[in-house]
C-alpha positions as CSV (number, residue, x, y, z in Angstrom):
1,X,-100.5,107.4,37.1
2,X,-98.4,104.4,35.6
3,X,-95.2,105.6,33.7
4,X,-95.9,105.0,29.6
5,X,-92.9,103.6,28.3
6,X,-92.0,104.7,24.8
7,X,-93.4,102.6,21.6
8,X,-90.3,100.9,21.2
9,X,-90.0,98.4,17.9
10,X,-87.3,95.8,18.7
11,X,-86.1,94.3,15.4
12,X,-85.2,91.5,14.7
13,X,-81.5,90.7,16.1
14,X,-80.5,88.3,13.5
15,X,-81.3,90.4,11.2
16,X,-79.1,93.5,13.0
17,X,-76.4,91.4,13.8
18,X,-75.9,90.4,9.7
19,X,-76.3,94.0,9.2
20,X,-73.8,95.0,10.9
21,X,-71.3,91.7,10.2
22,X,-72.2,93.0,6.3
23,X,-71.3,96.6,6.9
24,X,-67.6,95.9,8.7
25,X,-66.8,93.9,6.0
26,X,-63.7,96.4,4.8
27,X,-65.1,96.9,1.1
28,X,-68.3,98.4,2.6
29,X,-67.3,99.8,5.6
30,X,-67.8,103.1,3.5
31,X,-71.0,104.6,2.8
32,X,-69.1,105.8,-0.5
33,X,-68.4,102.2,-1.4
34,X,-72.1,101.0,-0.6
35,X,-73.8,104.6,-2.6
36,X,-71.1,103.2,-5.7
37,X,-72.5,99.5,-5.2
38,X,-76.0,100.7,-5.3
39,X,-75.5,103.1,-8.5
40,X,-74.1,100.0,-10.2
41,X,-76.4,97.9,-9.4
42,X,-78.9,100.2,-10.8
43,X,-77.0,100.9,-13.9
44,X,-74.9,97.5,-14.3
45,X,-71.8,99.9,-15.8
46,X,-71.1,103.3,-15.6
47,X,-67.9,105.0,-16.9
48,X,-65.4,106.5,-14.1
49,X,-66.1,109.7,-15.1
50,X,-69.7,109.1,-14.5
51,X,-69.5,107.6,-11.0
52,X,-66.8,110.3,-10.5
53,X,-69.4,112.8,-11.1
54,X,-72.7,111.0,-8.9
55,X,-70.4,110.7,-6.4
56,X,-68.9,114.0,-6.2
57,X,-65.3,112.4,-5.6
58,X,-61.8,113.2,-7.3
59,X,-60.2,110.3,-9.7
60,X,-57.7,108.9,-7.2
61,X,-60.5,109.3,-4.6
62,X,-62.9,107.0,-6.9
63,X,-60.1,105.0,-8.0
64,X,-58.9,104.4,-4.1
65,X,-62.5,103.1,-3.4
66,X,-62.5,101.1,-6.4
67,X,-59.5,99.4,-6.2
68,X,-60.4,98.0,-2.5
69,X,-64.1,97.2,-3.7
70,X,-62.7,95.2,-7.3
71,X,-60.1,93.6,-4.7
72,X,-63.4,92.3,-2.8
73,X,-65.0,91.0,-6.3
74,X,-67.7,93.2,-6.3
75,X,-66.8,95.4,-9.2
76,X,-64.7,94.8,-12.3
77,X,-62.7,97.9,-14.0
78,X,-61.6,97.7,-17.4
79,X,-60.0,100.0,-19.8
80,X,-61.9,100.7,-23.1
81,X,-60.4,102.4,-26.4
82,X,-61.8,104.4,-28.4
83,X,-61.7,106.9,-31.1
84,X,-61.5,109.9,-27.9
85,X,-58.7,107.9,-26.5
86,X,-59.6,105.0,-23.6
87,X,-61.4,105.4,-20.5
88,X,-62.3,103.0,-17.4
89,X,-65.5,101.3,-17.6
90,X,-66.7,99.4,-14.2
91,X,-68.8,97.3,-14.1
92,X,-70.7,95.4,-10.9
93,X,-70.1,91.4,-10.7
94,X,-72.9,88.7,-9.5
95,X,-71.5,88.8,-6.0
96,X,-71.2,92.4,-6.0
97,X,-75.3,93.0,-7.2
98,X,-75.8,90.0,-4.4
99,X,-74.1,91.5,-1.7
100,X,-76.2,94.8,-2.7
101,X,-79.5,93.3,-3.0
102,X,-78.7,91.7,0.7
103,X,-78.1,94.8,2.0
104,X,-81.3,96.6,0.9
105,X,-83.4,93.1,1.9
106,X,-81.9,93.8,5.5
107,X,-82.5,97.8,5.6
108,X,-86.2,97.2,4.3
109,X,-87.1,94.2,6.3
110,X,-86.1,96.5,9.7
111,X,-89.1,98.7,8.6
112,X,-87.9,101.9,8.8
């Protein structure tokens, strides 16, 4: 009797090897920084207090993450006043909701 081997997919290797080039990029080489991206990009904006709160991270946690992914253009943060006093809005840029919707295109196309 003949040995079955295993019913093995093999995806697509361009498709792995962007994958991966996209996740060692050092703004997303957290899965923090991605689950931020994808909130955003479900939400456009959120307060820091929000994120802080989906995420389950402290302030100079979020604000750590933040910096490095605003440094990357992906997010903006801004200060807003208002009658409470001001608090940080961020908000995802174009290449930031690009660079998220590329991501997801890869995961889905590996059909997992």
């Amino acid at each position: 009797m003949a040995d079955k081997q295993p019913n093995f997919k093999s995806p697509n290797r361009d498709t792995i090897k962007s994958l991966n080039e996209q996740l060692n990029d050092p703004s997303l080489k957290s899965s923090t920084r991605i689950l931020i991206l994808i909130l955003l990009a479900m939400n456009k904006k959120l307060s820091a207090s929000e994120l802080r709160s989906l995420v389950g991270l402290g302030k100079g946690s979020l604000e750590n993450h933040l910096a490095k992914m605003e440094a990357s253009g992906l997010v903006r943060v801004r200060s807003v006043r208002s009658w409470g006093g001001s608090h940080q809005v961020v908000e995802i840029t174009d290449k930031g909701l690009e660079d998220c919707r590329s991501l997801l295109r890869k995961i889905h196309s590996l059909n997992v």
